[in-house]
N, C-alpha and C positions, 0 to 999 in steps of 0.2 A: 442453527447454532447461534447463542450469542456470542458479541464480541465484548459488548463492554456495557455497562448497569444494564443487563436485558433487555437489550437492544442485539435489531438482528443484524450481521455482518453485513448484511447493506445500508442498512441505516446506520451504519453507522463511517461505513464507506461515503455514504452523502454526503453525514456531517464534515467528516473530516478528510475526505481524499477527494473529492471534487474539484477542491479551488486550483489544486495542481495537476489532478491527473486529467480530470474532462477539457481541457484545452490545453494539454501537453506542455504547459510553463516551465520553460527550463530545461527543456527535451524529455519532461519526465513523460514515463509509458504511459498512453491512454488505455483506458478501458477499452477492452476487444482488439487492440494492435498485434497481433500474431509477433509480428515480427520484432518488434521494439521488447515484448517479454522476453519471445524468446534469444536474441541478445542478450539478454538481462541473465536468464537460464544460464548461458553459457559460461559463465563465473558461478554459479550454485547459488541456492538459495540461504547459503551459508554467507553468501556475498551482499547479496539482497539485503539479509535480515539487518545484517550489520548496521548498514545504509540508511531502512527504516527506525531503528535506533536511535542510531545517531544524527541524522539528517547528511542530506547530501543537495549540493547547487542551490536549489530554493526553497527546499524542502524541508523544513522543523523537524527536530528532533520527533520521534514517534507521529509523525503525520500531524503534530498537534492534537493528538488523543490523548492528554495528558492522564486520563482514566482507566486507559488499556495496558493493560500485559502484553507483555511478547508475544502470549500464545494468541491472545486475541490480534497481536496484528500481525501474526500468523495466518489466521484464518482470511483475517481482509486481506493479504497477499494472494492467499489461496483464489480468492475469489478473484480478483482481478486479471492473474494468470490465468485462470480458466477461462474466464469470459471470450 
């Protein structure tokens, strides 16, 4: 699936969710953290989304994917939580 200009949802996770999420800045969930998603899960993805949105602690508005849709950062949610 793409996320955003056809690019695929990890690439585009690179671009833009690495600088925060691969070294947990801010407490934000690393990639593959079980446990830190699913605290996160425990508020709903309805909570999450909000969050990605709007930003939250260090976190930019939309991850700084000024290109992306919601759906698209949908999917790089998806992808992160499942990892």
């Amino acid at each position: 699936p793409a996320a955003s200009a056809g690019k695929t949802v990890q690439a585009t996770y690179r671009a833009s969710g690495t600088a925060g999420h691969a070294a947990g800045v801010a407490n934000a969930p690393k990639l593959g953290d079980k446990a830190a998603w699913d605290a996160r899960m425990e508020n709903g993805m309805d909570a999450i989304m909000v969050n990605v949105m709007n930003g939250i602690n260090a976190m930019p508005a939309k991850g700084l994917c000024m290109t992306c849709s919601a759906d698209d950062l949908q999917e790089i949610v998806n992808y992160m939580v499942a990892k």
